[in-house]
N, C-alpha and C positions, 0 to 999 in steps of 0.2 A: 846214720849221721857220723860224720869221718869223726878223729880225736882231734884235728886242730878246731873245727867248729863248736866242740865241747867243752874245749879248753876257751874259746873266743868266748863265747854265750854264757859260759857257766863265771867267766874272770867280769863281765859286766854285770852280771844279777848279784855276783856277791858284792860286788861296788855299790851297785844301787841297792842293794838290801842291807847295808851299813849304814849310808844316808836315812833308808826310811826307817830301818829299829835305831833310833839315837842312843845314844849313850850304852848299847849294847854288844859295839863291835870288838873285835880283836885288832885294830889297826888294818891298814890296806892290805897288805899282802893276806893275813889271817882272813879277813873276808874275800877274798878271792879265793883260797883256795876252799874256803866253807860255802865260797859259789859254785863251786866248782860242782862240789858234791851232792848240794842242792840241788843242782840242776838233775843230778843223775837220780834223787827222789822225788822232785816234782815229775820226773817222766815215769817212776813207778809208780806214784801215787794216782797219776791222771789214768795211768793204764790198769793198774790194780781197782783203785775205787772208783773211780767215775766211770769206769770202760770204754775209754776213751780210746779209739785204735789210731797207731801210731801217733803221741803225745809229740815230741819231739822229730820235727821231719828237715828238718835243715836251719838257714841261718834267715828266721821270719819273724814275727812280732809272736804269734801264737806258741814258738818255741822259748821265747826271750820271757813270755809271761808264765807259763810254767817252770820255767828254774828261776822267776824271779820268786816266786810261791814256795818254792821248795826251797831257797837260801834260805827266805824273811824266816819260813817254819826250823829251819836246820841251823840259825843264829839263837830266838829264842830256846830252845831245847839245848845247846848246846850250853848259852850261860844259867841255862836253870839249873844244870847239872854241875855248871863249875862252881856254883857258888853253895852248894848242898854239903 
């Protein structure tokens, strides 16, 4: 998957993963780019735990729901840690 598709896919999951953890975001841009990085552990995590071959394969609903998975996890974790 090219870097603009990663950057597309992973700037809407950490949007929409702002929306669904309420009151847990860092503002827009801070969720974007914790989408960003989500996206790049929801495709470890599908391929590491579940063995799931090739998690991420371009710009589809199946790619958009693992880095949505992997923000929602990479927002919680992130404020668990900021607020410790």
């Amino acid at each position: 998957m090219g870097l603009l598709t990663w950057l597309i896919i992973g700037g809407l999951a950490g949007w929409v993963a702002g929306l669904v953890v309420k009151g847990r975001g860092f503002g827009l841009l801070g969720n974007i780019v914790i989408g960003i990085i989500g996206a790049l552990l929801g495709g470890w995590l599908a391929g590491a735990v579940l063995n799931i071959q090739d998690p991420v394969s371009g710009f589809n609903l199946a790619t958009f729901i693992v880095a949505l998975l992997g923000a929602i996890i990479l927002l919680y974790l992130v404020k668990i840690l900021r607020f410790r």
